[in-house]
N, C-alpha and C positions, 0 to 999 in steps of 0.2 A: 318542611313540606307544606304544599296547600291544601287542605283537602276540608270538606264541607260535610260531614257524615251526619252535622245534627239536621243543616238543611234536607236532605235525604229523607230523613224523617218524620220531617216536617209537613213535605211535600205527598207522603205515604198516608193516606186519610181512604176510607171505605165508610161511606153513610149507612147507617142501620137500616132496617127493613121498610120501617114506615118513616124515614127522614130522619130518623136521629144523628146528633151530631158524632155522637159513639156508634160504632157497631152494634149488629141487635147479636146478642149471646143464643150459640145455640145449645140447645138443652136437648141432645137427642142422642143418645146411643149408636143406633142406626138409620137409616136413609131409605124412602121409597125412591123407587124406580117405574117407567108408565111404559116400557116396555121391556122384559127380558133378555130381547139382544146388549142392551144397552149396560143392565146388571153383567153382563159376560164382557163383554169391553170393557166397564169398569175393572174388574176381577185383573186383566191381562195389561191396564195400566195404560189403555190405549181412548180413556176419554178424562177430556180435560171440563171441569165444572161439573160434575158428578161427584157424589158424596157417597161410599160406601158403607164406613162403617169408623167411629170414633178414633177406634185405635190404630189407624190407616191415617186418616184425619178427621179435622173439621171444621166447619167454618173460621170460626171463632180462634183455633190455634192456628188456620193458616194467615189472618188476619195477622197475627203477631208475628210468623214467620217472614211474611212479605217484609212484616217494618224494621226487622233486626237483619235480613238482608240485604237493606236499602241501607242501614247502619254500617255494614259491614264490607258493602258495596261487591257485593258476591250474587249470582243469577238467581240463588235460593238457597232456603235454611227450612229447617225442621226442628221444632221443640219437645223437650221432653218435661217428664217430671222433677227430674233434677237433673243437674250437674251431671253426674253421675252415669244419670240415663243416657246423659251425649256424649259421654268422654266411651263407655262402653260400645254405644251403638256404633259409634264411630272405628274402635280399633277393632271387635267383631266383623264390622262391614269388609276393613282391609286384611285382617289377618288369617289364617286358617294354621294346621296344626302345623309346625314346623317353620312358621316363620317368628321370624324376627323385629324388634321395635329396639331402636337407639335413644334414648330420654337424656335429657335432663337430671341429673339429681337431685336437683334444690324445686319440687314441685310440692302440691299438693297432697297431704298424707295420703287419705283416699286413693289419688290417683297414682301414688306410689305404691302403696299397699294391693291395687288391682294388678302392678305391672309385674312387680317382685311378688308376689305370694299365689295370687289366684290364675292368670295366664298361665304359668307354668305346667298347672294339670291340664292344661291345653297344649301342650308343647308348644307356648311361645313365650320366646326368652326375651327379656331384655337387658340391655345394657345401658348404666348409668352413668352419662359424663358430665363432666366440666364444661356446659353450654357456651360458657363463656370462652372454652378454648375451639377456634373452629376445627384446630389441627386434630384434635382428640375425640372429636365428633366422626369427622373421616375415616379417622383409624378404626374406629368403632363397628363401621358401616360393615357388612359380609354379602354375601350371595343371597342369603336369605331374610335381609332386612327389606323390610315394606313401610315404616314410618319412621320421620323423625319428629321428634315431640318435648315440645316445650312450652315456656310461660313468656309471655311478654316482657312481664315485669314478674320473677320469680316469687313462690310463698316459701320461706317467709322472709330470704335474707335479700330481697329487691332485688336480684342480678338483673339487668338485661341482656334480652335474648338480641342478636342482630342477625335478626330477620333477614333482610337482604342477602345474607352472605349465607346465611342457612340453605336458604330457595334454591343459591345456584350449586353448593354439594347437592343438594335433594334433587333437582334436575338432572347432574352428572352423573348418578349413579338410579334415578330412574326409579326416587321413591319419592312420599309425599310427605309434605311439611306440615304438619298437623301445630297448631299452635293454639293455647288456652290463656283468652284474652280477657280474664275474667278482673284482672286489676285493674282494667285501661281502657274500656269505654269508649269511645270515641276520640281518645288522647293516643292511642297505636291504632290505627287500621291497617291490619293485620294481611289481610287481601293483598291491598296495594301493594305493601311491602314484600310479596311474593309467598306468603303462605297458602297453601291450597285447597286447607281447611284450618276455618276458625271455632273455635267452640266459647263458650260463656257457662260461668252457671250465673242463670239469670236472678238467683238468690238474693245476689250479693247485692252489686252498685244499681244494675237494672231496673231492678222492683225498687230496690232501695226504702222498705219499708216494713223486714223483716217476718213477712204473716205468711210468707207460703214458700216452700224449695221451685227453682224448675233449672231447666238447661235447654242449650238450642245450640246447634249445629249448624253454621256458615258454608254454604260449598258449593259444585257446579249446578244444573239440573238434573245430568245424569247422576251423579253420587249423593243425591237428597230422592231420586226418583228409584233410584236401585234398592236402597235403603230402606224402601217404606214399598218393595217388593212383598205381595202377600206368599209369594213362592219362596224368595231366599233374604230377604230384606234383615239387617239385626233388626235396626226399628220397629217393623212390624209385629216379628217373631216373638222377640224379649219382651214388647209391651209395654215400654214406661209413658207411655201415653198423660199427655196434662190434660188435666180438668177445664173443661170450654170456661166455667167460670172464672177459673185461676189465671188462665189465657189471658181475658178479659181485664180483669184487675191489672194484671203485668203491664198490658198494652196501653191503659192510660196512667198510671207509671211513665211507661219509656218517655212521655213529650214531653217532661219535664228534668231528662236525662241529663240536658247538657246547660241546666242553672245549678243543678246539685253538684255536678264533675266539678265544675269552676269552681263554687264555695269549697269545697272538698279540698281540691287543691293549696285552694288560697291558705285556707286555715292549717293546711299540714305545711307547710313553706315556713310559713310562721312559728309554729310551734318549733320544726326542726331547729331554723336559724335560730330563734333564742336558745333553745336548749343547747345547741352546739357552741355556742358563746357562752354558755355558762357552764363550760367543762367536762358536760355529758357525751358520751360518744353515743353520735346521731346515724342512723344511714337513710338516707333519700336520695331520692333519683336528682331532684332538683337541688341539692347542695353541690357545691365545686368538689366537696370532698369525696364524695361520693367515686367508685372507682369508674363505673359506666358512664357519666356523666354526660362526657363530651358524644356517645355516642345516642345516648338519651335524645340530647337535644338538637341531632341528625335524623330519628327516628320520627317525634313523636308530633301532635296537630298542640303547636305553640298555645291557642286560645283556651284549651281545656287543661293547661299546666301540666305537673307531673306526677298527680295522681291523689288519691288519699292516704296512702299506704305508710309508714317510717315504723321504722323501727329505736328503741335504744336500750342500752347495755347495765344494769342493774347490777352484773357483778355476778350472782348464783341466784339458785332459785328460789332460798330463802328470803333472800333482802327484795326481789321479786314480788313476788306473792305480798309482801309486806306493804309495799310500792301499791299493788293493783288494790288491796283491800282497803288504802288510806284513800286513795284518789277516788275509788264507790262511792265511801262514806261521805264526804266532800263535795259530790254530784259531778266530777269531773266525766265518769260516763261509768259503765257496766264494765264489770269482769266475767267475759263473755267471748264465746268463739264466734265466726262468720266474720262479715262487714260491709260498708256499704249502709249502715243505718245514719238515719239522723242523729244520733243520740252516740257520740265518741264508743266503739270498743276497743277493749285490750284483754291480752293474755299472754298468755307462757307457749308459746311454739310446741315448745321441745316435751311440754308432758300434754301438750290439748293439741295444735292443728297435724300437727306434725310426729306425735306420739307412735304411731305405727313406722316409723323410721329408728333402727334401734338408735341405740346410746352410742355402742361403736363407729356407726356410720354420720350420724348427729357432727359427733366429736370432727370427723376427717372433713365433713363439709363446712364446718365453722359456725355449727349451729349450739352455742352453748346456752348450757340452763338458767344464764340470767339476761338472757336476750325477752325484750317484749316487745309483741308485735301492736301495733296502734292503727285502725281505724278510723281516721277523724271523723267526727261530726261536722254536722253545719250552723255549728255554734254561730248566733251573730255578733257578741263580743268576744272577737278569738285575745285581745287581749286581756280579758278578765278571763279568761279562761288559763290561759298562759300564767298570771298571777297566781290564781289558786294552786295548778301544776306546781310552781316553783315552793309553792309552800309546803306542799304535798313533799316532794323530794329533799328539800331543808330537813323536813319531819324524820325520815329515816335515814340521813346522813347521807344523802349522796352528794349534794351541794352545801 
């Protein structure tokens, strides 16, 4: 694919109040009004450059929302405070009691744990498949399903999602493809590919700097404008509203999005390929070994690689754990959940991101307990970095 999403970005600029080259941050709760018809149009959704009230919006997070849907190449988006806030406001928006959501089962713990435990006292069920099989996705589908929902690039075992082929069951049966683009940045554009709605938690690669949670939501006008409905809106109603300052921070963040993705990539490429030549079982998207592979590099924007993300196989969780507390000591990076930071993370899936997935289901997905998930940094000598790794895994006998 061709596709220019950082340019998008780029071109996405708003001058501050008295000239600045940043937006000026607004610091206000609520909004006056100079005349009262005008607060009643506000209210009914029917005045566009009116400011009502924070948790509706604000300057300063629509600023952000404009530039991650110019990312996304989507009409409009909506931010929240986390992740969390977008994955919810989003299937709230579509679902009501007795409907149904088809997933993924290789997602986000969190986002797992919302679909399987908490929906339910809402009677809405969902179904967990094999993304990777379309036929079992189909099958899944009933009368009362309203989303299909998945990861670009799955957490934690990388499957890729193929997009494309999703959109067109999700159009044949007349539901929406909700897909959570939080691994892939500007390396899947998610839109294009036919999902209907994109989400992020901008936590992770976005900020890319660790100091605050948020999340945003990619989608039409109308399903970002219904949403932040003061009458029926999830958005508005549930409240996970971001902080204009936090806003701020994110958004000069973003224009530095697509030097980090590249180093990100470059240095996980690297580290996989040696690691996989020296015996260790690697998963990346950008390795040939890899099972998606070839459909990877049908999907995704060539210039921003394959991502940050790999994983590899330790054995149990013993020799694990052993693995992540040599490689701290060492300065290889932190033993830490999230990612997306400068500074390499890793962990254990299976008892940290992914913990609210029991042990039975773990097992049946192929998520076993000496799996560790890797976060690259933007180390600038990935091969002194690689070096120390290799010393680090000699240390506990894996190599």
């Amino acid at each position: 694919m061709s596709l220019k999403p950082a340019n998008n970005i780029q071109d996405n600029h708003t001058f501050g109040e008295f000239g600045g080259v940043n937006p000026s941050i607004s610091d206000s709760a609520t909004y006056t009004f100079l005349a009262g018809k005008t607060m009643g149009d506000t209210f009914e959704g029917n005045t566009e450059g009116c400011y009502l009230y924070s948790r509706h919006t604000s300057p300063s997070n629509l600023h952000l929302s404009n530039a991650l849907a110019a990312m996304e190449d989507t009409e409009c988006a909506n931010v929240s405070a986390s992740g969390m806030g977008a994955i919810t406001s989003v299937i709230m928006q579509i679902c009501g009691t007795g409907d149904h959501i088809v997933s993924s089962r290789t997602i986000y713990g969190g986002s797992y744990a919302l679909m399987k435990n908490y929906l339910p006292k809402l009677n809405i069920n969902t179904a967990f498949v094999d993304i990777t099989s379309l036929q079992k996705v189909e099958d899944a589908i009933t009368k009362e399903t309203k989303i299909i929902y998945c990861e670009s690039v799955s957490n934690p075992l990388l499957e890729i999602a193929n997009i494309p082929e999703l959109a067109k069951i999700a159009k044949k049966h007349n539901v929406l493809l909700v897909v959570d683009n939080t691994f892939s940045p500007l390396i899947i554009s998610a839109s294009k590919l036919g999902a209907d709605i994109t989400i992020h938690s901008l936590t992770k690669f976005i900020n890319g700097m660790n100091d605050t949670v948020g999340g945003v939501y990619c989608a039409s006008n109308e399903f970002v404008t219904n949403s932040k409905s003061v009458m029926d809106g999830a958005a508005m109603l549930f409240g996970p509203v971001m902080d204009s300052f936090r806003s701020a921070s994110i958004l000069k963040n973003l224009r530095t999005l697509h030097v980090r993705m590249k180093k990100h990539s470059e240095n996980a490429l690297y580290i996989s390929q040696h690691l996989e030549n020296d015996g260790i079982r690697v998963v990346y998207p950008g390795l040939k070994s890899h099972k998606d592979h070839k459909l990877m590099t049908s999907l995704y924007n060539a210039e921003f690689g394959f991502g940050g993300m790999l994983t590899i196989d330790a054995g149990n969780l013993e020799k694990a754990n052993l693995l992540m507390e040599v490689m701290q000591d060492k300065g290889i990076g932190f033993l830490a959940v999230s990612l997306g930071f400068y500074k390499t993370l890793f962990n254990a899936p299976g008892t940290g991101t992914s913990s609210e997935i029991s042990l039975e289901e773990q097992k049946e997905m192929g998520l076993n307990d000496g799996l560790i998930r890797f976060s690259m940094g933007l180390d600038n000598d990935i091969k002194r970095t690689y070096k120390i790794m290799k010393i680090c895994l000699q240390e506990v006998g894996l190599i």
